[in-house]
LOTILO-143606 format. One record per residue (C-alpha): residue number from 1; y, x negated, z; residue in three letters. Coordinates in steps of 0.001 Angstrom, whole numbers. Layout:
<site pos="NUM" c2="Y" c1="X" c3="Z" code="ALA"/>
...
***
This chain:
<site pos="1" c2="19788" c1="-3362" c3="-4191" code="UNK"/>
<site pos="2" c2="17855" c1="-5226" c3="-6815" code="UNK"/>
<site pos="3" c2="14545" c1="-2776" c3="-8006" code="UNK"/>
<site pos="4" c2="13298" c1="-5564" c3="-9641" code="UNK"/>
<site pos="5" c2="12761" c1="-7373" c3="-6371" code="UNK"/>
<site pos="6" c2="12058" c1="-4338" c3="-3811" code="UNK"/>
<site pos="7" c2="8732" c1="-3599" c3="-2321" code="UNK"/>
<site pos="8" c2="7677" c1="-240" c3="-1319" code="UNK"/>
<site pos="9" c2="5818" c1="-425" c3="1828" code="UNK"/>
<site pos="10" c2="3549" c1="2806" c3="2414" code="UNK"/>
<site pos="11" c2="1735" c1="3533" c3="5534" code="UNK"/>
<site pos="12" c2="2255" c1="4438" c3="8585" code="UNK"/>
<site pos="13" c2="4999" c1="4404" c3="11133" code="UNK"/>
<site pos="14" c2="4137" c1="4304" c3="15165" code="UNK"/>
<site pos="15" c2="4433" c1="3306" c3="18570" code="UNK"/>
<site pos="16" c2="2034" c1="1668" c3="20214" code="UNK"/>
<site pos="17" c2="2369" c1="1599" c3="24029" code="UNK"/>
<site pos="18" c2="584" c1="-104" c3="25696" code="UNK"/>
<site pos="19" c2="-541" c1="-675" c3="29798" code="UNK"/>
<site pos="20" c2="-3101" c1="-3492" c3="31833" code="UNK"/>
<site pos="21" c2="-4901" c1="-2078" c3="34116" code="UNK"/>
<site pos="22" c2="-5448" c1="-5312" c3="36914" code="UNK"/>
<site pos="23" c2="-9274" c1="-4462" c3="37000" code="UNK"/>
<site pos="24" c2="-12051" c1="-3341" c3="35256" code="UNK"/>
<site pos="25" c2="-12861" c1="139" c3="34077" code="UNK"/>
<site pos="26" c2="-16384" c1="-783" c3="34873" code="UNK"/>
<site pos="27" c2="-16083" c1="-592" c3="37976" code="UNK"/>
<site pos="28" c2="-14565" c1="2974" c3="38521" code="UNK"/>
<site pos="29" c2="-16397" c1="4776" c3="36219" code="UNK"/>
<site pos="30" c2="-20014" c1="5989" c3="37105" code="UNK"/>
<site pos="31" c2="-22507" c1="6190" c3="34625" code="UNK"/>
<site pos="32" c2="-24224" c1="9399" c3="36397" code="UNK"/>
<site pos="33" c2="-20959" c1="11106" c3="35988" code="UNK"/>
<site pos="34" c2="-19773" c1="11247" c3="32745" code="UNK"/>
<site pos="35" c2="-20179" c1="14811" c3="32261" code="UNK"/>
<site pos="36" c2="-17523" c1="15444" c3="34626" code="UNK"/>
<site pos="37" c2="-15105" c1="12091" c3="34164" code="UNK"/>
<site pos="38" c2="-11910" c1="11939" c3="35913" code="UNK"/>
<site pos="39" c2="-10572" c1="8958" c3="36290" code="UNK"/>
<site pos="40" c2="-6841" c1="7248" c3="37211" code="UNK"/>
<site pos="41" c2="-5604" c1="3971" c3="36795" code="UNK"/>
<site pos="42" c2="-2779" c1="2233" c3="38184" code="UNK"/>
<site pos="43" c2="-574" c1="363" c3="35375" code="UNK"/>
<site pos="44" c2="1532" c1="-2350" c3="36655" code="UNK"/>
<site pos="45" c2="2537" c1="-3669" c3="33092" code="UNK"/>
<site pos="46" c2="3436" c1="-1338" c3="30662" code="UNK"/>
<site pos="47" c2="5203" c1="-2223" c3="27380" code="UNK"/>
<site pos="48" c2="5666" c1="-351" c3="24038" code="UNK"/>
<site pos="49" c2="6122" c1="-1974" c3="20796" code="UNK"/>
<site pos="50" c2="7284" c1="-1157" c3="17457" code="UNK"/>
<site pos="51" c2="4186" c1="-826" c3="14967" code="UNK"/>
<site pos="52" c2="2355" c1="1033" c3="12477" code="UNK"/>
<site pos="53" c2="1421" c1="-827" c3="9274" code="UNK"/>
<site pos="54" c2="4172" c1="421" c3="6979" code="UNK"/>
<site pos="55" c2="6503" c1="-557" c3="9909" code="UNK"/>
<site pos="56" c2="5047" c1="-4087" c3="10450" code="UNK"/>
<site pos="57" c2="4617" c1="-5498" c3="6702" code="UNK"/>
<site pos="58" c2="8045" c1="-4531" c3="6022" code="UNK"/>
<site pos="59" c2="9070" c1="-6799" c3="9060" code="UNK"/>
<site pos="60" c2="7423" c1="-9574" c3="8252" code="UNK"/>
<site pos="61" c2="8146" c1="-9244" c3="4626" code="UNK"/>
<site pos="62" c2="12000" c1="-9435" c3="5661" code="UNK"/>
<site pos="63" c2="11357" c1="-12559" c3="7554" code="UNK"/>
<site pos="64" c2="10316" c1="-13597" c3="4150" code="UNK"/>
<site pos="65" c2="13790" c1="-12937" c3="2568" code="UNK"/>
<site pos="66" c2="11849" c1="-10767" c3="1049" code="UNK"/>
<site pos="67" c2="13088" c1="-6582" c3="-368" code="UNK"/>
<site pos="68" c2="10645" c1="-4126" c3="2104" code="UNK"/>
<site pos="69" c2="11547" c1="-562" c3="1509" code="UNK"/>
<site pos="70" c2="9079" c1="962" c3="3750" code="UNK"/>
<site pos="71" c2="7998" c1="4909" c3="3130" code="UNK"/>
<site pos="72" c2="6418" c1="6865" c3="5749" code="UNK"/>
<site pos="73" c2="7446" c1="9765" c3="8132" code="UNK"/>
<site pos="74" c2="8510" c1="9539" c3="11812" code="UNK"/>
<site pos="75" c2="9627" c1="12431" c3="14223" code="UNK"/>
<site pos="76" c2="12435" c1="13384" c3="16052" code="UNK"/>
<site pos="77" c2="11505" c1="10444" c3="18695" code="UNK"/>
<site pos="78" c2="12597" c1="7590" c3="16374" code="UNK"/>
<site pos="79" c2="15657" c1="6969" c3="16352" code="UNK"/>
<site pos="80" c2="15412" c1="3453" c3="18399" code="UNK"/>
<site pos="81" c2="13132" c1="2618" c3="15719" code="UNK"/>
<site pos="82" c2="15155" c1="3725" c3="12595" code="UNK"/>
<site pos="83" c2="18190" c1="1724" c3="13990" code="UNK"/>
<site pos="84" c2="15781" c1="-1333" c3="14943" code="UNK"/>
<site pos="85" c2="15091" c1="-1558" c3="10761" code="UNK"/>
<site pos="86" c2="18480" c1="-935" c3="9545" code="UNK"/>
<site pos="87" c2="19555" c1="-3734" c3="12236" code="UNK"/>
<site pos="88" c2="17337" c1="-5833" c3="10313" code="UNK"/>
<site pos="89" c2="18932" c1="-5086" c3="7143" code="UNK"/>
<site pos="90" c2="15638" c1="-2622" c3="5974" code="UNK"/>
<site pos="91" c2="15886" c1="97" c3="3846" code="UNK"/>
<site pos="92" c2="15217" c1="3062" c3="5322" code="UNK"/>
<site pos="93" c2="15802" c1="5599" c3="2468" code="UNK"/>
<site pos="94" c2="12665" c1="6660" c3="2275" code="UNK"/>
<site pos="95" c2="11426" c1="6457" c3="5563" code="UNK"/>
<site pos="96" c2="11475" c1="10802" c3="6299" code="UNK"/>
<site pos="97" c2="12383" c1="11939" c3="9845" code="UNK"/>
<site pos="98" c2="10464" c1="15538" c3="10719" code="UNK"/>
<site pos="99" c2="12402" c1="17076" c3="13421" code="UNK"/>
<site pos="100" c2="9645" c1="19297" c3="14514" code="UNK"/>
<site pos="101" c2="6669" c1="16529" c3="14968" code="UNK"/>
<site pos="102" c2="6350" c1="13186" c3="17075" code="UNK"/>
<site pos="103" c2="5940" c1="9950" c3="15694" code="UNK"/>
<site pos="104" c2="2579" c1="8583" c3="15395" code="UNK"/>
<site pos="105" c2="1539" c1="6605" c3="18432" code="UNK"/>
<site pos="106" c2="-1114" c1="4975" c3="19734" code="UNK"/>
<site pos="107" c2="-1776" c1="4576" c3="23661" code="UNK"/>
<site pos="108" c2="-3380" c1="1772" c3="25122" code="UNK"/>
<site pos="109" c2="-5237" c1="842" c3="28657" code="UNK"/>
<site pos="110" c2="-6470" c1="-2393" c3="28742" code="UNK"/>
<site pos="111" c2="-8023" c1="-3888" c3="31719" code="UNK"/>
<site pos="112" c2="-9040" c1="-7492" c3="32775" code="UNK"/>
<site pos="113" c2="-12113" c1="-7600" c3="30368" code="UNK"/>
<site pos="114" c2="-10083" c1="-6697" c3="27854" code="UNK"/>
<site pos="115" c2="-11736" c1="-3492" c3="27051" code="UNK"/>
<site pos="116" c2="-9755" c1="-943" c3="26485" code="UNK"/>
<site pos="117" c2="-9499" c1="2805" c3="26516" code="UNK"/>
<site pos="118" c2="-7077" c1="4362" c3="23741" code="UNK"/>
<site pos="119" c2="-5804" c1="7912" c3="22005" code="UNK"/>
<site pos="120" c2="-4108" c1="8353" c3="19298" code="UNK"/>
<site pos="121" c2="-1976" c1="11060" c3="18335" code="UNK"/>
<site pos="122" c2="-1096" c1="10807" c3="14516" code="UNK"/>
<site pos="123" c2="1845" c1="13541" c3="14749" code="UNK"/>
<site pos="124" c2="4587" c1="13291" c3="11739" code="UNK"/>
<site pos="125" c2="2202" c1="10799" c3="9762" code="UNK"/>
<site pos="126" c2="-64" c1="13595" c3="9049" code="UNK"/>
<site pos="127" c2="2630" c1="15123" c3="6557" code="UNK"/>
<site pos="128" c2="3255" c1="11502" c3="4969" code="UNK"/>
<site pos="129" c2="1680" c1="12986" c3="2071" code="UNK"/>
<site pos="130" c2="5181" c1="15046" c3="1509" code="UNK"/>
<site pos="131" c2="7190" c1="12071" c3="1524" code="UNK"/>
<site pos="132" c2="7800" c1="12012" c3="-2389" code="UNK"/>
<site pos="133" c2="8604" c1="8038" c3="-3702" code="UNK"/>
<site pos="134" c2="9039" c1="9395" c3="-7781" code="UNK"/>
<site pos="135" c2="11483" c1="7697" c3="-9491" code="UNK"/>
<site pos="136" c2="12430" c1="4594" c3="-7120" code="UNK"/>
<site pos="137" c2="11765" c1="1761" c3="-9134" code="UNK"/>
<site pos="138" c2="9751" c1="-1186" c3="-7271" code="UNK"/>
<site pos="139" c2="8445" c1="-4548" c3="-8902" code="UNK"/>
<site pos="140" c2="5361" c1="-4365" c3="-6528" code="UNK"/>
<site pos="141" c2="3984" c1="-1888" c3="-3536" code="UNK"/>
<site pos="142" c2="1423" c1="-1563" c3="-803" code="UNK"/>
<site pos="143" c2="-578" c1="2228" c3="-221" code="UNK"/>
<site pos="144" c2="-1554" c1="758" c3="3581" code="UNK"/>
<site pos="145" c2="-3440" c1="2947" c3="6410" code="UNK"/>
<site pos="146" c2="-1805" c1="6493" c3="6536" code="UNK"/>
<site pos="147" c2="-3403" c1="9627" c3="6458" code="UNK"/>
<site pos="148" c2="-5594" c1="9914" c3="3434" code="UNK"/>
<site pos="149" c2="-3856" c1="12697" c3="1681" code="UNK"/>
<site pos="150" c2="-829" c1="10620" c3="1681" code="UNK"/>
<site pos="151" c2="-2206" c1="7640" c3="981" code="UNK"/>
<site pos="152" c2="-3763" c1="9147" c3="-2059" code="UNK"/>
<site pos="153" c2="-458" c1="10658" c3="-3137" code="UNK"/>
<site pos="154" c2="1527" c1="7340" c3="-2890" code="UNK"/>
<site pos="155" c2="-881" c1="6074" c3="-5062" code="UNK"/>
<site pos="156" c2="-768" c1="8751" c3="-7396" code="UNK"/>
<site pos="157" c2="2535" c1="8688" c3="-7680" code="UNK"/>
<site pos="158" c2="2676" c1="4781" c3="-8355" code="UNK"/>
<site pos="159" c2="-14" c1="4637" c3="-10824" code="UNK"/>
<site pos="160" c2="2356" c1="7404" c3="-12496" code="UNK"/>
<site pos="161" c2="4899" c1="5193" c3="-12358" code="UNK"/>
<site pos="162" c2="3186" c1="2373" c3="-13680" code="UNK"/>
<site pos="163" c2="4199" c1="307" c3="-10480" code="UNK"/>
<site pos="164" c2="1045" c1="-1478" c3="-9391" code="UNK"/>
<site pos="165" c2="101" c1="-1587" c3="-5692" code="UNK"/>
<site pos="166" c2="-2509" c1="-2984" c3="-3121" code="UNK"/>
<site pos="167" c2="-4833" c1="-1195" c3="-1739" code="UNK"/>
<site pos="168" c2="-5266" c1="-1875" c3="2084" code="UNK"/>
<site pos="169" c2="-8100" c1="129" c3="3672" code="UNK"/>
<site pos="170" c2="-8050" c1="-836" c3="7105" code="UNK"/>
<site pos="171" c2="-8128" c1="1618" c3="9613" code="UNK"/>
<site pos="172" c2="-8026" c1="4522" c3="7510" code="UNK"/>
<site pos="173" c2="-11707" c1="3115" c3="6501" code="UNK"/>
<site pos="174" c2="-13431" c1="6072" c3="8646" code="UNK"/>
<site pos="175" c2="-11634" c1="8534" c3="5879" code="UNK"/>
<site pos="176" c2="-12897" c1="7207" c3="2821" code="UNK"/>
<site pos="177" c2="-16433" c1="7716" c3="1723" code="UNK"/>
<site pos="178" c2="-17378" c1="6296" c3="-1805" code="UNK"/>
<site pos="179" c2="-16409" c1="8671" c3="-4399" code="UNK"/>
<site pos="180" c2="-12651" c1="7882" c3="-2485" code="UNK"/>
<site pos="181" c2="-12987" c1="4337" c3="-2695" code="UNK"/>
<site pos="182" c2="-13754" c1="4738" c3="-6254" code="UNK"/>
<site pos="183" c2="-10821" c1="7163" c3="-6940" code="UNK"/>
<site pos="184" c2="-8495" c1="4877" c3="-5258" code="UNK"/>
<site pos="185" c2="-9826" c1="2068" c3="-6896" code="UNK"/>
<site pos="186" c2="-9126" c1="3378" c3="-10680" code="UNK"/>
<site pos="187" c2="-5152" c1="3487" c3="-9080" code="UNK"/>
<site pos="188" c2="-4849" c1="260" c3="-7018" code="UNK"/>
<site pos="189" c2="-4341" c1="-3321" c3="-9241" code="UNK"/>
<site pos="190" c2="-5473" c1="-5875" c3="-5592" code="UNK"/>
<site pos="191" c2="-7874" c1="-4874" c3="-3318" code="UNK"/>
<site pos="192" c2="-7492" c1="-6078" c3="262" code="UNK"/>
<site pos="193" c2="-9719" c1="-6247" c3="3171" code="UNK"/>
<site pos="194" c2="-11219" c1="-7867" c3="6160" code="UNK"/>
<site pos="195" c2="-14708" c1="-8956" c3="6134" code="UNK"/>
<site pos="196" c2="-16320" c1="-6044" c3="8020" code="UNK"/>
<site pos="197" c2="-14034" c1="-3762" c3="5759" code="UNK"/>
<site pos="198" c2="-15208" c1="-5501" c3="2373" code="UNK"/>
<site pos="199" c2="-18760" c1="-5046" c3="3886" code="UNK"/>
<site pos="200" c2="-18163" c1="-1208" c3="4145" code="UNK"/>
<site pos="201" c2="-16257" c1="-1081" c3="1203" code="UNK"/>
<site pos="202" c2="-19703" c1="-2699" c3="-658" code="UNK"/>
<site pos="203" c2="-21898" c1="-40" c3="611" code="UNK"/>
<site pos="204" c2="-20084" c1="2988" c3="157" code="UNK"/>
<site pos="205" c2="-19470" c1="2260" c3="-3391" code="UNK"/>
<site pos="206" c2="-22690" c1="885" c3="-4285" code="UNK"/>
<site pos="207" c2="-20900" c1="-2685" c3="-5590" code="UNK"/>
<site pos="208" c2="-20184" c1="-6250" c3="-4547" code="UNK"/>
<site pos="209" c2="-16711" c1="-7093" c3="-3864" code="UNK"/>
<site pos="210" c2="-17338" c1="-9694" c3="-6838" code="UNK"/>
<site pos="211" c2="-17887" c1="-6996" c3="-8986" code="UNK"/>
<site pos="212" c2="-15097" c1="-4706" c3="-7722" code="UNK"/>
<site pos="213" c2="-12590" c1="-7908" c3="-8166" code="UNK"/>
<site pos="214" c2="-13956" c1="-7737" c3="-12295" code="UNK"/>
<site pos="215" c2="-12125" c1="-4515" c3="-12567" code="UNK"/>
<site pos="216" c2="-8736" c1="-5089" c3="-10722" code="UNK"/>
<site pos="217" c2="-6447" c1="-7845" c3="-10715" code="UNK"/>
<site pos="218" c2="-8048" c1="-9385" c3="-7439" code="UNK"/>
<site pos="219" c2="-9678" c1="-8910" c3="-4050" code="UNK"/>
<site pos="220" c2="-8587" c1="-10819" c3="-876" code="UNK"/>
<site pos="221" c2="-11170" c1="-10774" c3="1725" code="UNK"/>
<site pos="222" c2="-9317" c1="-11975" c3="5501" code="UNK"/>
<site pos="223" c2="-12097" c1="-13969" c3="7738" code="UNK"/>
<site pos="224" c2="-9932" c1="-14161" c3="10592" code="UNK"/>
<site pos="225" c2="-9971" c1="-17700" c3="12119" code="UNK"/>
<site pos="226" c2="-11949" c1="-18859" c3="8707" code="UNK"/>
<site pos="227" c2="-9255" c1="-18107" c3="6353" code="UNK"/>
<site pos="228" c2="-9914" c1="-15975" c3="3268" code="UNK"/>
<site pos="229" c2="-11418" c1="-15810" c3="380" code="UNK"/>
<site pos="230" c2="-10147" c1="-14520" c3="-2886" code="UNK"/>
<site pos="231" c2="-12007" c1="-12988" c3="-6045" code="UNK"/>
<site pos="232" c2="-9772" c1="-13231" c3="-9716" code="UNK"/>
<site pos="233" c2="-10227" c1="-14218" c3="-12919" code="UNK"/>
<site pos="234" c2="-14188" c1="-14290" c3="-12365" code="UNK"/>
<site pos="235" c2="-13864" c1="-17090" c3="-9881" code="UNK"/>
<site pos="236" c2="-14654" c1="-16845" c3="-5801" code="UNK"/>
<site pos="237" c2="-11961" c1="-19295" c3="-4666" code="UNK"/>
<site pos="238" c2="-11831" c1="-20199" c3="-515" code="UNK"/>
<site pos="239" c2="-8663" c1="-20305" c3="1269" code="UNK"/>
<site pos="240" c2="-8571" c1="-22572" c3="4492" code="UNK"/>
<site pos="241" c2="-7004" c1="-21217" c3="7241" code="UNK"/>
<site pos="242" c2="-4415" c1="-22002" c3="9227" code="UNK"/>
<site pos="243" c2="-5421" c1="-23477" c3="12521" code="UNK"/>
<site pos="244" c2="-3358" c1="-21157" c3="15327" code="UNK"/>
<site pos="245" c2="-1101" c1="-23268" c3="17721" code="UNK"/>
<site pos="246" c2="-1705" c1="-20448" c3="20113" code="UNK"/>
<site pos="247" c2="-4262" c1="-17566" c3="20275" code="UNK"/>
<site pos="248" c2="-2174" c1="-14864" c3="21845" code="UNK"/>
<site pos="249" c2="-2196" c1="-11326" c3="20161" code="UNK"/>
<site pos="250" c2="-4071" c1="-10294" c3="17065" code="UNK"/>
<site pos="251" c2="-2632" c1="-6970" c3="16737" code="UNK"/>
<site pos="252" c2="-624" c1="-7041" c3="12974" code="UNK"/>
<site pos="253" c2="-2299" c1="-9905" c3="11867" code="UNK"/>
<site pos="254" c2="-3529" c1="-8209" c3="8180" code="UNK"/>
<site pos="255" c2="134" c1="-7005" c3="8586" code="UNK"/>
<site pos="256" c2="1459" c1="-10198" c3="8265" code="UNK"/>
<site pos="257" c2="-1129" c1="-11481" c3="6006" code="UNK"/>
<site pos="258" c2="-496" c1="-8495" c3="3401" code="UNK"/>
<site pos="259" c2="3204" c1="-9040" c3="3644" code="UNK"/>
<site pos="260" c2="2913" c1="-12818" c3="2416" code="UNK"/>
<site pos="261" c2="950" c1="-11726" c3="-249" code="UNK"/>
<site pos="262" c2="3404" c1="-9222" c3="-1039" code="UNK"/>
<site pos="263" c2="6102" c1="-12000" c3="-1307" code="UNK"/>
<site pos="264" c2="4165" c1="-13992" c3="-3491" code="UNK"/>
<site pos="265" c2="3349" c1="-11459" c3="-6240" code="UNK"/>
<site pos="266" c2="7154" c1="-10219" c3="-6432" code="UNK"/>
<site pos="267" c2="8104" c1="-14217" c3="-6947" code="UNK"/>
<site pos="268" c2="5385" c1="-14629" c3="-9318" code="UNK"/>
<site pos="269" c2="3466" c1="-17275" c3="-7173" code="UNK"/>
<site pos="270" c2="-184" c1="-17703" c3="-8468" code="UNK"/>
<site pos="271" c2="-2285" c1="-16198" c3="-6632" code="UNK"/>
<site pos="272" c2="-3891" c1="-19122" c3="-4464" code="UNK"/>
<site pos="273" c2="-589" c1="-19944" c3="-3318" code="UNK"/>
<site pos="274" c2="24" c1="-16053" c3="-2326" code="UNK"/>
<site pos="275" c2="-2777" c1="-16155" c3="-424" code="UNK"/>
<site pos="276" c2="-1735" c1="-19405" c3="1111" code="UNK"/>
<site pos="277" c2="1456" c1="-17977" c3="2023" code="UNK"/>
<site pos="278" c2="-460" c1="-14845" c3="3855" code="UNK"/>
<site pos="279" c2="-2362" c1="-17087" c3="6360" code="UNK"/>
<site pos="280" c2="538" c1="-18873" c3="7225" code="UNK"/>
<site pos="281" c2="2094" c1="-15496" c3="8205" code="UNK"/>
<site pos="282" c2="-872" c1="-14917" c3="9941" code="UNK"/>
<site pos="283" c2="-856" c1="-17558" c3="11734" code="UNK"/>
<site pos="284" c2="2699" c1="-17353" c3="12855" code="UNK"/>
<site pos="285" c2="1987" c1="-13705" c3="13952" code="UNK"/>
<site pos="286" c2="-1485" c1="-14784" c3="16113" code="UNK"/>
<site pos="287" c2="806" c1="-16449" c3="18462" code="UNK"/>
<site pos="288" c2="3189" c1="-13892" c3="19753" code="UNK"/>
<site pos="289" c2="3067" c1="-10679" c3="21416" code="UNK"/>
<site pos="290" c2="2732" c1="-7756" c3="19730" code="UNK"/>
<site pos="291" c2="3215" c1="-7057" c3="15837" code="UNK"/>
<site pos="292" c2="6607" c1="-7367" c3="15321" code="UNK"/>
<site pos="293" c2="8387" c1="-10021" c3="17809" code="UNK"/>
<site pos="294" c2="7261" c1="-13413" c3="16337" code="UNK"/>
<site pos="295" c2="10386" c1="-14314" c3="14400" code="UNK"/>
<site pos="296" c2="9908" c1="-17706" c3="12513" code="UNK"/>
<site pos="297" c2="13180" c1="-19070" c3="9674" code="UNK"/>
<site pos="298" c2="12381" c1="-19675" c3="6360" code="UNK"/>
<site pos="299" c2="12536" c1="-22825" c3="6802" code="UNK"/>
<site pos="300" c2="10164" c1="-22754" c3="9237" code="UNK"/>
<site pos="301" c2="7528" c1="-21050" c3="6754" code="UNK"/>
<site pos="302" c2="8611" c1="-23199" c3="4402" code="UNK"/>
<site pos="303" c2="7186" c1="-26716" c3="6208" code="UNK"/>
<site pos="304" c2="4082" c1="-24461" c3="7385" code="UNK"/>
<site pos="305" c2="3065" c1="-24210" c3="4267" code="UNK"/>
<site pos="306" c2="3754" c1="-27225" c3="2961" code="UNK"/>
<site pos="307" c2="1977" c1="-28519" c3="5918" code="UNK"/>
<site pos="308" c2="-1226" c1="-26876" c3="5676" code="UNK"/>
<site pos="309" c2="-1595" c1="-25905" c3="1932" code="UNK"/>
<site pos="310" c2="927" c1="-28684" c3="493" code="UNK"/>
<site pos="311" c2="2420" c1="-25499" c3="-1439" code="UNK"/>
<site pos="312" c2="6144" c1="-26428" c3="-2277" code="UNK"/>
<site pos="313" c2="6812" c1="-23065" c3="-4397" code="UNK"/>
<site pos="314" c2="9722" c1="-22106" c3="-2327" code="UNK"/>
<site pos="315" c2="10804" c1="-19215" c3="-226" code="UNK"/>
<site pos="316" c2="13134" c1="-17585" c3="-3309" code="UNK"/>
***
């Protein structure tokens, strides 16, 4: 175990399961009745899948070669999933199994319209904030979607530590009004976002992302099938995407995308080329099922990235 290499991946843990429904809501739920809804649907497919953000940037940063070392809390329902990271060679040593709670998980109906009905039930991830990461020594780490009081005590405890971090809103974003954002943004050294997040983000705290980028190391804004943009040094600079070979699943794309990013700050990539990195991962994710089952080599990365970005910086 090299410290000088690890990443410490915080966030959250979860299942998300996940059924089709071979119609349409629409058409079995009436308007008139809402007040007293009761509704079944028959699920032919059904699948569940191994997620959560904390669980999903630590996979892709391994396909990376890279040093995950996720932290977050799972229940006494996890034990598939524990063994699924230390197959993959993940270090789980701070990953905190509550015997009493579930694991967070996230159920999904989806019919042929592709809307979908969901519940959540955020079980063992609501105590993440006891899940204490003083004195591991990281080069780099991520305070991703969680519950807030443990995403604000990761970062806490980092800043502390003097180990700077990213700060990945996402869906935690209905939890953090602006004197948050603030807070967290004193801690955090890169701010990332999508665009509807970075919109938020600008006006709960009352500043452009621009501006917010003066005071941090950076700001990575994702724009989806338009690439990204990033904000350092004073400078706006636009990051092409990667055109997608397949449009299949966009579930874990930030995931990925954080993840490269990750890899390219621990190898001391510029930042441009970090960000290249991250679309490619995005990219590769985008075309598979599911957050964690696309599985490109190295190698594979590798000519990606040359390919799209003609980045030859290596996958150390």
């Amino acid at each position: 175990m090299n410290p000088n290499q690890d990443v410490l991946i915080c966030g959250s843990i979860a299942f998300d399961t996940i059924a089709v429904f071979e119609g349409r809501f629409r058409d079995h739920i009436q308007p008139d009745n809402l007040k007293s809804l009761s509704v079944s649907f028959l699920v032919p497919a059904l699948r569940k899948e191994y997620g959560g953000c904390a669980g999903n940037i630590a996979y892709n940063l391994k396909l990376l070669g890279g040093h995950p070392v996720p932290v977050g809390t799972i229940g006494q329902d996890a034990d598939d999933y524990l063994r699924r990271l230390r197959d993959l060679q993940i270090d789980t040593s701070l990953v905190r199994v509550l015997p009493d709670a579930y694991t967070a998980q996230c159920y999904i109906t989806t019919d042929q319209e592709s809307s979908q009905i969901a519940s959540f039930h955020p079980g063992a991830m609501l105590r993440s904030a006891e899940n204490d990461l003083s004195g591991r020594a990281a080069r780099w780490a991520i305070v991703s979607p969680d519950s807030k009081e443990g995403m604000f005590a990761h970062a806490e405890r980092l800043h502390a530590a003097g180990i700077p971090f990213i700060f990945d809103l996402g869906q935690a974003m209905p939890l953090f009004g602006g004197d948050d954002l603030h807070r967290m943004l004193t801690m955090a050294s890169i701010l990332t976002a999508n665009d509807y997040e970075a919109s938020v983000i600008e006006d709960r705290t009352g500043q452009s992302i621009k501006d917010i980028a003066a005071g941090l190391q950076a700001a990575v804004v994702t724009l989806g099938a338009q690439g990204a943009i990033l904000y350092a040094g004073g400078e706006q600079t636009d990051i092409a995407p990667v055109p997608a070979e397949r449009v299949v699943d966009p579930t874990g794309c930030g995931d990925a995308h954080r993840a490269g990013l990750l890899y390219g700050l621990v190898n001391d990539w510029s930042l441009r080329d970090a960000c290249c990195l991250a679309n490619v991962m995005g990219g590769f994710k985008i075309a598979s099922q599911g957050p964690q089952n696309h599985c490109p080599s190295r190698d594979q990365i590798a000519a990606a990235l040359h390919r799209h970005y003609g980045v030859d910086a290596g996958l150390a």
